[in-house]
C-alpha positions as a Markdown table, in Angstrom:
| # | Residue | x | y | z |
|---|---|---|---|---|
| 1 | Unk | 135.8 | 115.9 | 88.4 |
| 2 | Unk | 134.8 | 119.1 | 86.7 |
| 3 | Unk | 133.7 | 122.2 | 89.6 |
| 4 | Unk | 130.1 | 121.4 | 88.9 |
| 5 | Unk | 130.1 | 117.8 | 89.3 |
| 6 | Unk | 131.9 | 119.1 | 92.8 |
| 7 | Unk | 129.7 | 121.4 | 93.9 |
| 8 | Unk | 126.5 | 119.1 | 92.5 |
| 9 | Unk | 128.2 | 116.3 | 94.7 |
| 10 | Unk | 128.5 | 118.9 | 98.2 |
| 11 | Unk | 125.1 | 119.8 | 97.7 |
| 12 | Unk | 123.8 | 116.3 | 97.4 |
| 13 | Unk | 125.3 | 115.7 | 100.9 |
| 14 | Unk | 123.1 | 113.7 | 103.4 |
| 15 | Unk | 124.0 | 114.1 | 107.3 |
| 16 | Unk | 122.0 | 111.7 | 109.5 |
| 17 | Unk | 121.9 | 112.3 | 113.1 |
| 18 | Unk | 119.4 | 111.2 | 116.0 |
| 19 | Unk | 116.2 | 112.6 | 116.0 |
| 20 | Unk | 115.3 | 115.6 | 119.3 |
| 21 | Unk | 112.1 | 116.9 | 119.9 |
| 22 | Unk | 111.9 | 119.8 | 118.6 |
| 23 | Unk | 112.1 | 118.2 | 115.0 |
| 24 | Unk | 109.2 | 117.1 | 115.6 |
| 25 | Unk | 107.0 | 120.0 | 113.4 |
| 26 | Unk | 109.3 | 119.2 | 110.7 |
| 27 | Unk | 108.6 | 115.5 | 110.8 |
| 28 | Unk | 104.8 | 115.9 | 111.1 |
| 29 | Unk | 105.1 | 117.6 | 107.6 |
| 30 | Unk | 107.0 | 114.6 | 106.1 |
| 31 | Unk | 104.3 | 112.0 | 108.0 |
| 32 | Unk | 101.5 | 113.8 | 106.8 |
| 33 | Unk | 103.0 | 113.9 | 103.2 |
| 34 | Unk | 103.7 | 110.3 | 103.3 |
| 35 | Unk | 101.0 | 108.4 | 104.9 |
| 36 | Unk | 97.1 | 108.0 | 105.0 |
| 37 | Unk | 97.2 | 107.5 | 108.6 |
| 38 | Unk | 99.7 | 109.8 | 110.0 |
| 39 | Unk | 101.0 | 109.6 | 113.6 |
| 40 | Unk | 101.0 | 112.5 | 115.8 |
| 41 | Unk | 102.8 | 115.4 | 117.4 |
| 42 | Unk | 102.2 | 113.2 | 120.8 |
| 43 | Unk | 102.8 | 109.8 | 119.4 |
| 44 | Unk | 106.4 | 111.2 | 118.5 |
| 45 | Unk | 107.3 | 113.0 | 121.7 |
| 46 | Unk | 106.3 | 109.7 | 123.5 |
| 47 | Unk | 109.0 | 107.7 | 121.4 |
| 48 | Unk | 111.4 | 110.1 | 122.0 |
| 49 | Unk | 110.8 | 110.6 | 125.8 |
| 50 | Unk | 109.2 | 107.5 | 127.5 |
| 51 | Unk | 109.9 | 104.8 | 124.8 |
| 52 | Unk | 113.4 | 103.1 | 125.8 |
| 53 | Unk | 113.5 | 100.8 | 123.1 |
| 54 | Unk | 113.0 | 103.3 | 120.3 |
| 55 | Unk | 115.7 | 105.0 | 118.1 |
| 56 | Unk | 115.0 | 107.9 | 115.6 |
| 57 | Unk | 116.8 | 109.6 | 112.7 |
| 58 | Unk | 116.6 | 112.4 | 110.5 |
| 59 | Unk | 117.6 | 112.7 | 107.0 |
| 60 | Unk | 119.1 | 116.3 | 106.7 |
| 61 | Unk | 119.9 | 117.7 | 103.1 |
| 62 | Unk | 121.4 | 121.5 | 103.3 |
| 63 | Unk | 120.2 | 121.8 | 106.3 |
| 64 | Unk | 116.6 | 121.0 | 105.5 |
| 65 | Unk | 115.1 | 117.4 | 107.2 |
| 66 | Unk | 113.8 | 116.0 | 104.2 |
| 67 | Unk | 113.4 | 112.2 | 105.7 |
| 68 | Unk | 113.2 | 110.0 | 109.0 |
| 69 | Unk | 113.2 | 106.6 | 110.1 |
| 70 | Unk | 112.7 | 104.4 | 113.3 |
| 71 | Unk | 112.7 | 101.4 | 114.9 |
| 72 | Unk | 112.2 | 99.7 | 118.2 |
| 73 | Unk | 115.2 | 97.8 | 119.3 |
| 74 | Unk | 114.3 | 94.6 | 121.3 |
| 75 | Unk | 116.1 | 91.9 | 122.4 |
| 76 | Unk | 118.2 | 91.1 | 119.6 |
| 77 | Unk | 115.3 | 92.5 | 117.0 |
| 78 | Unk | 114.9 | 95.5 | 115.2 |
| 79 | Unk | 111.1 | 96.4 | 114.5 |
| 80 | Unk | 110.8 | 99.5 | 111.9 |
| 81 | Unk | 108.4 | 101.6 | 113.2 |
| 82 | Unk | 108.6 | 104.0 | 110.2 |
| 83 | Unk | 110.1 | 105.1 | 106.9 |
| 84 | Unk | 109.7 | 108.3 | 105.0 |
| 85 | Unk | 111.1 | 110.8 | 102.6 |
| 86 | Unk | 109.5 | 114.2 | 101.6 |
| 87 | Unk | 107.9 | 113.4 | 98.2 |
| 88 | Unk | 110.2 | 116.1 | 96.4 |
| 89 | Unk | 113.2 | 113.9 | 97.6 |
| 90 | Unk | 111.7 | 110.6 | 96.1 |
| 91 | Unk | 113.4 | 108.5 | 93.2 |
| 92 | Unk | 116.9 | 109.9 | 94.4 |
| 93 | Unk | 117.2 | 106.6 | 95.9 |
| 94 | Unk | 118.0 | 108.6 | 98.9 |
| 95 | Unk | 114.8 | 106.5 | 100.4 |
| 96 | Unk | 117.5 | 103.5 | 99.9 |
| 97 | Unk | 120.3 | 105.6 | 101.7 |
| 98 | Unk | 117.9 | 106.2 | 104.7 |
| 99 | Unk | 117.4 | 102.3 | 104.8 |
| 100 | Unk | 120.8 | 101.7 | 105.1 |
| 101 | Unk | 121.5 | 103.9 | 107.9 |
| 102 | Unk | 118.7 | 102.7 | 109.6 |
| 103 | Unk | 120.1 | 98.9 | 108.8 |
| 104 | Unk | 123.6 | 99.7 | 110.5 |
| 105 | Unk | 122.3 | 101.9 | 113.5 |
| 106 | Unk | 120.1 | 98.1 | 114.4 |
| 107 | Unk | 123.7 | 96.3 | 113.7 |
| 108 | Unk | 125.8 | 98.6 | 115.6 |
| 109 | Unk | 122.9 | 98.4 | 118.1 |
| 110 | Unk | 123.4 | 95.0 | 118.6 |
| 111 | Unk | 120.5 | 93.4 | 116.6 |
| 112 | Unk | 120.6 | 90.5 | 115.0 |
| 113 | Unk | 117.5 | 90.8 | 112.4 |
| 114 | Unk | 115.0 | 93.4 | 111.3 |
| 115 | Unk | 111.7 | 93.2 | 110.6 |
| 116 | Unk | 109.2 | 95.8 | 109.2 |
| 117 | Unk | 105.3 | 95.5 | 107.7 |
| 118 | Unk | 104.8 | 97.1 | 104.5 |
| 119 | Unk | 101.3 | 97.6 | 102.6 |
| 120 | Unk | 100.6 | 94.1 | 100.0 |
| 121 | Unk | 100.2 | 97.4 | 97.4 |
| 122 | Unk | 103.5 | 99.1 | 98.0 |
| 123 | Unk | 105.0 | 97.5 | 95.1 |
| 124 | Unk | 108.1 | 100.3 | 95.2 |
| 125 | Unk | 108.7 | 99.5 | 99.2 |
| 126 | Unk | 108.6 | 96.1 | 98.4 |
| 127 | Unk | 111.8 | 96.3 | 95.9 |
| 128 | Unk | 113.5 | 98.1 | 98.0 |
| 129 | Unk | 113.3 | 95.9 | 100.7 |
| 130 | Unk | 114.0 | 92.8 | 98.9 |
| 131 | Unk | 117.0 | 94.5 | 97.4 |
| 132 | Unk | 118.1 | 94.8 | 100.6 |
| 133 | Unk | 117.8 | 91.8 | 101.9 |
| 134 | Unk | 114.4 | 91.4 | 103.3 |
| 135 | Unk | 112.2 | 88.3 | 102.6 |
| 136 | Unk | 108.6 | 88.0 | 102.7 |
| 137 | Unk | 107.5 | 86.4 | 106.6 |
| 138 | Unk | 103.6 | 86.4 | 105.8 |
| 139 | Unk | 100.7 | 88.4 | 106.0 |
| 140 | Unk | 98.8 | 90.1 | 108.9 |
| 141 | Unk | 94.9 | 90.6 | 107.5 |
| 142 | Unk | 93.6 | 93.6 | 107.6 |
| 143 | Unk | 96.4 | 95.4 | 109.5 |
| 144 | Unk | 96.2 | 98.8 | 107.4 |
| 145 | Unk | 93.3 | 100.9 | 109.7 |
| 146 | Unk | 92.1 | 103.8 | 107.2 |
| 147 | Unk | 91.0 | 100.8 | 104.6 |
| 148 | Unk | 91.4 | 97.5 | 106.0 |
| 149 | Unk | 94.6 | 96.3 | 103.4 |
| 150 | Unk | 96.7 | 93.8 | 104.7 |
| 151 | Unk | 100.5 | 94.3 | 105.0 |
| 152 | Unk | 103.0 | 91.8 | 104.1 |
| 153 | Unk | 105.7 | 90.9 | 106.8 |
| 154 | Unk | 109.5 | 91.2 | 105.9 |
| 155 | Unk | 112.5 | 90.0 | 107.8 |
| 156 | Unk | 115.7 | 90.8 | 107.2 |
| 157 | Unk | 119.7 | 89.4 | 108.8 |
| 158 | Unk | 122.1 | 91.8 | 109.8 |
| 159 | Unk | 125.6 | 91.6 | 109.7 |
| 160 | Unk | 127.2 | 92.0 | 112.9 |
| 161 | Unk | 128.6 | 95.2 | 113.8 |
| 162 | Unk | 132.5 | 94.1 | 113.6 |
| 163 | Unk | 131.7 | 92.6 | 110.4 |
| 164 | Unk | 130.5 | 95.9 | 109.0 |
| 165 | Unk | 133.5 | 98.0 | 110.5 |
| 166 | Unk | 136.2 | 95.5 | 109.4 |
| 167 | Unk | 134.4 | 95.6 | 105.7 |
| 168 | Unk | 134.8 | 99.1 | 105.9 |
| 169 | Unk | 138.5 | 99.0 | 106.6 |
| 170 | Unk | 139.4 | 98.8 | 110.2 |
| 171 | Unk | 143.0 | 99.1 | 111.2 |
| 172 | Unk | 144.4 | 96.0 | 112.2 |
C-alpha cells in the first residue's frame, strides 16, 4: 500500500456510535436533505428520551455526522424507523455500511428479523435492501403523506448474535 492509498484509507474511516441529543441539529440537516417529509427537532428528542424501544446511530466521517439510522426494537423485531446519508456522501456505498451496522446492533440486540417500508419508487433503496437480504412483504396504500405513494414492505432474518461473533473469529 503506497502512503496515499494509506492516508486515502484513514480518511475514509467511518466511526458509528449511539446517537445523544445534542446531535440532533446536525441530524435535522441530513433529514431535511433526504426526505420530503422530514421529522422534527421534537420528534427526535422524544426517541431519544421517552421512546424505550428505540435505538439511534450516527455515521461520523472526520469527525463530521454525515449519516443516521434507527429502529424500534420490539419483541424479537426490529422496525427501521429511518435511513439516511448526507447527499454528498451518496454512491460511496457508505449508505450500505450504515445498513449493516444498523443490521448487527438489531442482532446483537436480540432480534430475530427486521422490517422497514420503503417508497414503491425508491428503486436504489430497493437494491440495497434486497442485497441485503430483505424480501418484499407487500404493500401499505397510500402510506407516503406529502403525495399519497404507497411503500412496499420488506422483511429481512438476522443471524443471531453468536453466529455473527463466531463468524468474525471468536476465541475458542
Amino acid at each position: 500500500m503506497t502512503e496515499a492509498d494509506a492516508v486515502r484509507e484513514q480518511s475514509d474511516r467511518l466511526v458509528f456510535r449511539l446517537m445523544r441529543v445534542e446531535d440532533i441539529p446536525n441530524i435535522l440537516i441530513i433529514e431535511r436533505e433526504a426526505f420530503t417529509m422530514p421529522w422534527t427537532e421534537e420528534a427526535f428528542r422524544n426517541e431519544l428520551t421517552h421512546n424505550h424501544f428505540a435505538k439511534y446511530m450516527v455515521m461520523e466521517h472526520q469527525g463530521q455526522i454525515i449519516g443516521y439510522a434507527g429502529l424500534w426494537a420490539i419483541v424479537d423485531e426490529a422496525h427501521v424507523t429511518n435511513i439516511a446519508l448526507l447527499e454528498a456522501f451518496r454512491g460511496r456505498k457508505w449508505g450500505e455500511q450504515l445498513l449493516d451496522e444498523l443490521m448487527k446492533t438489531a442482532s446483537y440486540l436480540g432480534m430475530k428479523s427486521i422490517t422497514l417500508e420503503v417508497r414503491v419508487s425508491n428503486q436504489i433503496a430497493q437494491n440495497l435492501y434486497r442485497k441485503k437480504g430483505f424480501r418484499s412483504a407487500g404493500t401499505r396504500k397510500g402510506y407516503y403523506s406529502d403525495n399519497r405513494e404507497d411503500a412496499l414492505i420488506m422483511w429481512a432474518d438476522l443471524p443471531a448474535y453468536e453466529e455473527e461473533r463466531v463468524r468474525e473469529g471468536s476465541v475458542k
